[in-house]
C-alpha positions in Angstrom: 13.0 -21.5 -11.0 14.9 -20.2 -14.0 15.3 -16.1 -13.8 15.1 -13.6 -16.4 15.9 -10.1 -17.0 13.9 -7.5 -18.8 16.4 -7.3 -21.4 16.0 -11.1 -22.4 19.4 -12.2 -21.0 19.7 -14.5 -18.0 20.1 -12.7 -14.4 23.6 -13.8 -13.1 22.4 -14.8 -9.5 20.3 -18.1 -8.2 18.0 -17.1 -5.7 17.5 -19.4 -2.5 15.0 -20.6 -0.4 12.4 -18.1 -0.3 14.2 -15.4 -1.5 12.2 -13.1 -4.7 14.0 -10.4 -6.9 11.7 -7.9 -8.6 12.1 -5.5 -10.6 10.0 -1.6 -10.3 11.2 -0.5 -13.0 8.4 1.0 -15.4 6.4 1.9 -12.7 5.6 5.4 -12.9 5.3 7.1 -9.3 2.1 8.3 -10.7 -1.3 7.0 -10.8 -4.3 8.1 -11.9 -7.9 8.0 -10.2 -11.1 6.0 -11.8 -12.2 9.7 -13.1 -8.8 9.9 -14.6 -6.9 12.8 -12.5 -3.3 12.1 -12.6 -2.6 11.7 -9.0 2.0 12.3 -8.9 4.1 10.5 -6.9 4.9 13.1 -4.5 1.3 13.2 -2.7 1.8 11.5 0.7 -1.5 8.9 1.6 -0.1 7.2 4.0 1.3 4.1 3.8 1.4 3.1 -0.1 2.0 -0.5 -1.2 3.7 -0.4 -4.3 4.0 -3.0 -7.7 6.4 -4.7 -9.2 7.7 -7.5 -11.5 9.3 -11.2 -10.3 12.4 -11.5 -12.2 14.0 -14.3 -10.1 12.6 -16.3 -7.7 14.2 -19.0 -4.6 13.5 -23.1 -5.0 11.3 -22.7 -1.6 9.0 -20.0 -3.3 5.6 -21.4 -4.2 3.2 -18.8 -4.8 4.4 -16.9 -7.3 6.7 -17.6 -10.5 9.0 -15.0 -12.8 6.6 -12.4 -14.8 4.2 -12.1 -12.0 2.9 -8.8 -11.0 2.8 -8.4 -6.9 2.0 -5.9 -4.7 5.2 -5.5 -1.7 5.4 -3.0 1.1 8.6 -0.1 0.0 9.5 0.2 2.7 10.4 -3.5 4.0 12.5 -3.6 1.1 15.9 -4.1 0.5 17.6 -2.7 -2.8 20.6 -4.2 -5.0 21.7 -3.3 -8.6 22.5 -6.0 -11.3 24.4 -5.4 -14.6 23.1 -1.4 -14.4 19.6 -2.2 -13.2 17.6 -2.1 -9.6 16.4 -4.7 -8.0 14.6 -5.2 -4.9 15.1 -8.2 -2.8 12.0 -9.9 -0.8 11.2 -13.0 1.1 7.7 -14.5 -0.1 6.2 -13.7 2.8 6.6 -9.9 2.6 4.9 -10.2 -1.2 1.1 -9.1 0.1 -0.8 -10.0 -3.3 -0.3 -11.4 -6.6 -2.4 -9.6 -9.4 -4.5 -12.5 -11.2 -5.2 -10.9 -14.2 -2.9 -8.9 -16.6 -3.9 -5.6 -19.3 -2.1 -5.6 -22.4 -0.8 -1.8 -21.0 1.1 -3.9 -18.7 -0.3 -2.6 -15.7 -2.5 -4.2 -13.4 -5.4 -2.6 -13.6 -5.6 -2.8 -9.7 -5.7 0.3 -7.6 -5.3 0.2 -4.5 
């Protein structure tokens, strides 16, 4: 699968086998709760899963493409930086969900 950054230009790495590269960047450590109370990043619940955005995926990788939204575990997560930016590095198995449907906010509209 081809790879993209978010600045339009090509990535300059292949991923292999089931190797995915997303990006968090633009997600806001904060949330807010269905009554709309900004919850901030700091608050501890536990074990959070967190979003993110495929930017590059392996040739094995069959469940999700580049521009998907999925949900990852932080902490299983292993971190390297490209041309400036972060990137976090995944197998396919540690991806835990893929969000199906997309707002034009470009967030998922999932919370979970």
């Amino acid at each position: 699968m081809s790879s993209s950054a978010d600045s339009g230009e090509a990535l300059p790495i292949r991923m292999l086998h089931d190797r995915v590269l997303v990006s968090t960047e633009g997600e806001s450590g904060e949330r807010r709760s269905g009554g709309g109370i900004v919850i901030p990043a700091t608050v501890a619940i536990g074990k959070r899963l967190g979003w993110a955005e495929v930017v590059a995926a392996g040739s094995n990788v069959r469940s999700v493409k580049v521009g998907d939204r999925v949900l990852f575990d932080p902490d299983d997560r292993a971190e390297v930086e490209i041309r400036g930016h972060d990137y976090v590095l995944l197998r396919e198995r540690d991806l835990h969900a893929v969000a199906t449907q997309g707002r034009s906010d470009g967030q998922t509209g999932l919370y979970l």
